[in-house]
C-alpha positions as CSV (number, residue, x, y, z in Angstrom):
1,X,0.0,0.0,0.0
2,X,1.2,3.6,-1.1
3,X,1.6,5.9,1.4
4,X,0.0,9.4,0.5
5,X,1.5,12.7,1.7
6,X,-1.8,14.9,1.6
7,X,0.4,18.1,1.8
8,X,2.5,17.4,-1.0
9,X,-0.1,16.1,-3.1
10,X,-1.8,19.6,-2.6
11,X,1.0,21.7,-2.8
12,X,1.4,23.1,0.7
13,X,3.0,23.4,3.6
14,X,2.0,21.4,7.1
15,X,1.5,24.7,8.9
16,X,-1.3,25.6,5.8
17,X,-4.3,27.7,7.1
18,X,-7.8,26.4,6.4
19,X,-8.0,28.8,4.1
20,X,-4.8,28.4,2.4
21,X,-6.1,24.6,1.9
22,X,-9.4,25.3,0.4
23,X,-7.3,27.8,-2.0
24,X,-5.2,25.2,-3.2
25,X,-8.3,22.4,-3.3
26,X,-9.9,25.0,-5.9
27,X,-7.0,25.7,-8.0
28,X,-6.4,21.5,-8.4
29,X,-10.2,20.4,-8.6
30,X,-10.2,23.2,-11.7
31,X,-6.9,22.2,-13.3
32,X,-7.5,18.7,-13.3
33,X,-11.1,17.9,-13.5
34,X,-11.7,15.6,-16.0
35,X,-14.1,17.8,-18.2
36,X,-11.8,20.3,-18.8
37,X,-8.3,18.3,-18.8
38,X,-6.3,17.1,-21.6
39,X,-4.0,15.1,-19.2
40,X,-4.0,11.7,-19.5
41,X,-3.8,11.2,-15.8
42,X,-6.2,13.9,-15.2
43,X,-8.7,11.4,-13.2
44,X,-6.5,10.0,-10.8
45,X,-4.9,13.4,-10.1
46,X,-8.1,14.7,-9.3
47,X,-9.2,11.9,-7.5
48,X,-5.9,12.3,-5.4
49,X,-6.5,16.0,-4.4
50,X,-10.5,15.4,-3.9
51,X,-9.1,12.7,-1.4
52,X,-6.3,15.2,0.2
53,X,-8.5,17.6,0.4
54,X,-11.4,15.3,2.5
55,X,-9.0,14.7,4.8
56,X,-7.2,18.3,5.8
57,X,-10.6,20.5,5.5
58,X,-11.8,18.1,8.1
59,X,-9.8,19.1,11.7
60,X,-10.5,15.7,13.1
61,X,-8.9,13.7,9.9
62,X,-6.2,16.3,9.8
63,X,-5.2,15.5,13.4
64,X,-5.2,12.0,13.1
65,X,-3.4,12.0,10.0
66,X,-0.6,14.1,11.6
67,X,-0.2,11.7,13.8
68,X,0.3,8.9,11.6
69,X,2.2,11.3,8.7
70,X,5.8,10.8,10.4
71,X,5.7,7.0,9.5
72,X,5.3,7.4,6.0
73,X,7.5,8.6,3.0
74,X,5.3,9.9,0.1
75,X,5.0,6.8,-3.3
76,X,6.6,4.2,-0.5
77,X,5.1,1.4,0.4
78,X,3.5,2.0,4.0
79,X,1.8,-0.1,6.8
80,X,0.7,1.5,9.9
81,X,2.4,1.4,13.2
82,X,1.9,-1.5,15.5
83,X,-1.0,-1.3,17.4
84,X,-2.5,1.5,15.4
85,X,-6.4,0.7,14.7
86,X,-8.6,3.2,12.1
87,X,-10.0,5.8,14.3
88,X,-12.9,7.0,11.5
89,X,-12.4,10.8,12.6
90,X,-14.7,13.1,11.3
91,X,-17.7,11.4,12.4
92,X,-19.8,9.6,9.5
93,X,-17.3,7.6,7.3
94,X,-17.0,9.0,4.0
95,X,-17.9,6.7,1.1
96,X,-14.3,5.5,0.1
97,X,-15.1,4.0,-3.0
98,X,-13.6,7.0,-4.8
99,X,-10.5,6.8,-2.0
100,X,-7.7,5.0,-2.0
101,X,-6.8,1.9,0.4
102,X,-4.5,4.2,2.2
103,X,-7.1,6.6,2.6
104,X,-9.2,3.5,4.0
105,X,-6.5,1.9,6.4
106,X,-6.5,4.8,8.6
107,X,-10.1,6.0,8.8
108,X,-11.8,2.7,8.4
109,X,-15.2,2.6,6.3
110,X,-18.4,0.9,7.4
111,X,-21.3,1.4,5.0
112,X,-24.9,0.3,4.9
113,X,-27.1,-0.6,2.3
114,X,-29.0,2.2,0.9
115,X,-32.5,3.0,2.6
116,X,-33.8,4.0,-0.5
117,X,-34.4,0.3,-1.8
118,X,-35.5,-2.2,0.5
119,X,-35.5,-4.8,-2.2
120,X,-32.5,-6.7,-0.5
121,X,-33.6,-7.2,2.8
122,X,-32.6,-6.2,6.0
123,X,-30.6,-9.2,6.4
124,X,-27.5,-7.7,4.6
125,X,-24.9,-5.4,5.3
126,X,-21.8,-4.3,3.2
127,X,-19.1,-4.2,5.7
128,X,-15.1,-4.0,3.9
129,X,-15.7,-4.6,1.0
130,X,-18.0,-8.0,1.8
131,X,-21.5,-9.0,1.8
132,X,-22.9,-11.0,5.0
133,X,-26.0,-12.7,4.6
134,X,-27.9,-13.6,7.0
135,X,-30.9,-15.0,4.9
136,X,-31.0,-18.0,2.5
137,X,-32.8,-16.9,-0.1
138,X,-30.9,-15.1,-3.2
139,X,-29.5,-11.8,-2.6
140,X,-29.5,-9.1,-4.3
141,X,-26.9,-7.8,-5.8
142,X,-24.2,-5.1,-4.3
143,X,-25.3,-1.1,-4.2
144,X,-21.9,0.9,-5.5
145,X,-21.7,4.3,-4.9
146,X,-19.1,6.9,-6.2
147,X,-18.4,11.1,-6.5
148,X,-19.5,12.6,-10.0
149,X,-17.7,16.0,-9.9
150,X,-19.6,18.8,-11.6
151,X,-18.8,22.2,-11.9
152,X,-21.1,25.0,-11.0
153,X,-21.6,25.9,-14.2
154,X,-23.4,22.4,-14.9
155,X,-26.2,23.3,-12.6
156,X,-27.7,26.0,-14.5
157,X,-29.6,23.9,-17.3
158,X,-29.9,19.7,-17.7
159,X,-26.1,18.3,-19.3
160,X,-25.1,14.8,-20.0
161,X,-21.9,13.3,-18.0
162,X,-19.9,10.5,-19.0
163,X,-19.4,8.5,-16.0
164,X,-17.0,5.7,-15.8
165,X,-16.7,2.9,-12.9
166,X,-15.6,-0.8,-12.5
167,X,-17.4,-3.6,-11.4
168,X,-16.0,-6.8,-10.3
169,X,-13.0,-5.3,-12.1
170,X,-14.7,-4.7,-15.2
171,X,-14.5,-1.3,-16.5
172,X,-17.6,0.9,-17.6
173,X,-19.0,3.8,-19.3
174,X,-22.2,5.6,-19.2
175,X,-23.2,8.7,-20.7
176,X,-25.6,10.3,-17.7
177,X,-28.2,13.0,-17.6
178,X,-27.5,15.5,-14.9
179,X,-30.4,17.5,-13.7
180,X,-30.2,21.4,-13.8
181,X,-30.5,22.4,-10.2
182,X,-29.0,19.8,-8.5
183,X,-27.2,20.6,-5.7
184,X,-23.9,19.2,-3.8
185,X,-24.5,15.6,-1.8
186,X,-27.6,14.7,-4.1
187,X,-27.4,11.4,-5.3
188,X,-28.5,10.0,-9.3
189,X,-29.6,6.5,-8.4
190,X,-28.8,4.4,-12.0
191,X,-31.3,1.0,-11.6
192,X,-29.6,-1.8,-12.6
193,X,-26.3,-1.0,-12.9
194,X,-24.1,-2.2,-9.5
195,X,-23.2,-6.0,-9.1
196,X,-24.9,-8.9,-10.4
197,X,-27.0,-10.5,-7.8
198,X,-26.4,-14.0,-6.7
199,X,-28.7,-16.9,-8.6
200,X,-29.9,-14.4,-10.5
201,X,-31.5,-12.3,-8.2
202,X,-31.7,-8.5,-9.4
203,X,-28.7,-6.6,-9.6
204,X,-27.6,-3.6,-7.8
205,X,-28.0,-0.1,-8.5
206,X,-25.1,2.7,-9.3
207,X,-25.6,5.8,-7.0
208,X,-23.8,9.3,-8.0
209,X,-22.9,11.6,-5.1
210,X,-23.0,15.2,-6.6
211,X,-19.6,17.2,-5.6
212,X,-19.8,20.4,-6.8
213,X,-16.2,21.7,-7.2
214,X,-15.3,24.7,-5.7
215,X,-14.8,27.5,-8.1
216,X,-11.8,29.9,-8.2
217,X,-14.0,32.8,-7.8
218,X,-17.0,32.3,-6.0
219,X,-18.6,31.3,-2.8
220,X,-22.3,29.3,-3.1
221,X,-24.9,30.6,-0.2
222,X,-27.9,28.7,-0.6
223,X,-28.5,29.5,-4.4
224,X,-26.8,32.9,-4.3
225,X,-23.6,33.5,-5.6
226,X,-20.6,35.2,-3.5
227,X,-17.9,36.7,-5.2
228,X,-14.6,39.4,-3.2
229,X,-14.5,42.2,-5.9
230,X,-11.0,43.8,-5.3
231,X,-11.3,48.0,-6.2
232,X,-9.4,50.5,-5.9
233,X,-9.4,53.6,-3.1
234,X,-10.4,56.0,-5.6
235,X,-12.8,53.6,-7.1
236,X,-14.4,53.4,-3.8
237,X,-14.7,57.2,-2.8
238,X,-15.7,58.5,-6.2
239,X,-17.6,55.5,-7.8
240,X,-16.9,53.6,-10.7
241,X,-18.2,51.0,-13.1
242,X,-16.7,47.6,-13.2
243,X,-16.8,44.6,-15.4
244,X,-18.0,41.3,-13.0
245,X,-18.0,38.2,-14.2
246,X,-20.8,35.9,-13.6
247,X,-21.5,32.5,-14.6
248,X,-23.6,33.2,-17.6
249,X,-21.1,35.9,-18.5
250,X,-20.0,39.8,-17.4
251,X,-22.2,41.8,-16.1
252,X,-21.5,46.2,-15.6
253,X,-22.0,46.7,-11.7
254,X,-22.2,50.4,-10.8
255,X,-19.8,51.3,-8.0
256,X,-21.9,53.9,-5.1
257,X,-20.0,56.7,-4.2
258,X,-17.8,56.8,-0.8
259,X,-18.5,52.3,-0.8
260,X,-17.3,50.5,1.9
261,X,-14.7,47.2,2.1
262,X,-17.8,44.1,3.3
263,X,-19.9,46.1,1.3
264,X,-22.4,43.9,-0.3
265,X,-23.7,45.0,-3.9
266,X,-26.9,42.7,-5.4
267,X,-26.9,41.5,-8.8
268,X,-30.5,40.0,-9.2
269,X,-30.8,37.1,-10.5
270,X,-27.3,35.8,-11.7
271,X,-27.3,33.5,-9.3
272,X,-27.9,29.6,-9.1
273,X,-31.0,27.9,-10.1
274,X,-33.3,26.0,-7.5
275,X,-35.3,23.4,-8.2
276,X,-38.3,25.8,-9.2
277,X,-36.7,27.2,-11.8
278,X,-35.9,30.3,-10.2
279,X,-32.2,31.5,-10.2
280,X,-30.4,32.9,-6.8
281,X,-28.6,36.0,-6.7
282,X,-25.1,37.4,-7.4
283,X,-23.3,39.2,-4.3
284,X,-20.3,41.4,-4.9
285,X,-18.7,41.9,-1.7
286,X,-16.4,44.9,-1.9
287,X,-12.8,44.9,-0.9
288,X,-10.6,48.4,-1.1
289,X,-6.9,47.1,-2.4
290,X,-3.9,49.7,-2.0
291,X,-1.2,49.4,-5.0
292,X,1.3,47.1,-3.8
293,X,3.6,50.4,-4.7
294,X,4.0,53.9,-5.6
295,X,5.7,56.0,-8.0
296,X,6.9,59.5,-6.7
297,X,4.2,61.5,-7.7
298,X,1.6,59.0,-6.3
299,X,3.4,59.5,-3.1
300,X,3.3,63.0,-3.6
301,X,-0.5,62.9,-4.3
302,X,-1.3,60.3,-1.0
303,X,0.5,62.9,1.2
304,X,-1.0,66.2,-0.2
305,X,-5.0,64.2,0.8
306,X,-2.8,63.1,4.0
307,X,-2.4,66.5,4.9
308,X,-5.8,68.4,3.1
309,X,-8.9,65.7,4.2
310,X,-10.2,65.8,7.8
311,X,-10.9,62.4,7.7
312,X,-10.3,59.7,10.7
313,X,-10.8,56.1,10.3
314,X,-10.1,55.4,14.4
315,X,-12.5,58.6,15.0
316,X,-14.7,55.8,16.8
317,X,-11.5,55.0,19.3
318,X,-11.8,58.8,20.7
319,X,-15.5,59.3,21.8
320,X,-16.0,58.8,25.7
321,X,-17.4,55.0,26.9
């Protein structure tokens, strides 16, 4: 078994910040998502970074990993310390179907059949990988379930995914209708299409789990879109109009006059769709950037306001509690 370094495989140091992690998780899931990737190993790198990235945004799996990080060497082979047993951090076991068996022998996976389809009885559980029966009539055959990845721009109207799996080692394909509106955890049941049941009792069914991946530029509230529009100090205190981009393309926002950084601006509309129909909104939230650096008359120019404006940002400090 191949032991994965997380950090390395995301590009960033052990000390990253949450936020530093998520940054790097967005610029991966984009570059190597299989839709818009003409590597070859484009699949597997995203799967690699989609599995990094379960385990560091999650502080309990980060921990424990830590822990167990100092007895592996990243693309050696690796078995756990003596004595170490899979601790399943993070609460409910994520479906590791999509993960790799190192991912696996540290956080352990349980999973039980699918509520949605009572067909097999409640005799049978999937528990590593194996069926246990505790009936003796035929069973039916095994539920598999794995991530479709979907960007955000696949919600807005129905598209067709192709979707490729193995069972019992065999390798498939299917070409799959994706629903406009559908959001992230959602599941596409596919009838028919999981393992062959035994004596030929019904086979099982193929569930997609919806991730949507996290885009480069926005945050998703509900069905409203959240993007950090940088503009400059002038911008801000005289008003401006800026070029935004949305998902169904730019869109002029009009800057007010002596704007705020947090500021929130509303773009009706531009938002997702929801299952009505009905599309969310578009947030600008406003964020005043000074140039990084000056030339010599700018300076000149910041110091002559310096000294001519009245204005005090800390005026708040002064007035009696």
């Amino acid at each position: 078994m191949e032991f994965k370094d997380y950090y390395k495989i995301m590009g960033i140091d052990a000390s990253a910040s949450d936020k530093e992690i998520k940054t790097a998780y967005r610029k991966l899931a984009r570059k190597y998502h299989p839709d818009v990737s003409e590597q070859d190993d484009a699949s597997d790198r995203f799967k690699e970074v989609a599995e990094a990235y379960e385990v560091l945004r999650d502080k309990e799996k980060r921990a424990e990993y830590d822990e167990i990080r100092q007895y592996g060497v990243h693309g050696q082979s690796f078995r756990p310390p003596p004595g170490w047993q899979p601790g399943g951090a993070g609460g409910e076991p994520a479906d590791d179907s999509a993960f790799s068996d190192f991912f696996s022998s540290i956080f352990g996976h349980t999973f039980q059949q699918s509520g949605s389809d009572q067909s097999a009885g409640a005799g049978e559980r999937y528990y590593r990988g194996n069926w246990t029966d505790q009936t003796s009539a035929p069973q039916r055959g095994q539920d598999i379930e794995t991530e479709l990845p979907i960007f955000l721009e696949d919600t807005l109207s129905e598209t067709t995914k192709k979707v490729t799996y193995q069972v019992a080692g065999v390798e498939k394909t299917l070409k799959v209708k994706i629903p406009a509106a559908i959001n992230n955890g959602e599941r596409i049941r596919l009838k028919g299409q999981g393992l062959a049941g035994g004596e030929g009792a019904s086979k099982g069914d193929l569930y997609l789990r919806i991730r949507l991946v996290p885009h480069p530029l926005y945050d998703v509230e509900g069905h409203n879109l959240i993007i950090t529009l940088p503009i400059a100090p002038w911008e801000a205190v005289l008003g401006a109009k800026v070029s935004v981009p949305t998902l169904s393309g730019k869109v002029l926002l009009t800057i007010p006059t002596n704007s705020q950084s947090g500021q929130r601006l509303r773009i009706k509309g531009k938002g997702l769709v929801n299952k009505q129909g009905v599309n969310g909104d578009f947030y600008a939230v406003l964020k005043i950037v000074v140039p990084q650096s000056s030339d010599a008359l700018a300076n000149e120019q910041w110091q002559q306001l310096a000294k001519t404006t009245s204005f005090d940002p800390r005026a708040e400090w002064s007035k009696p509690s």
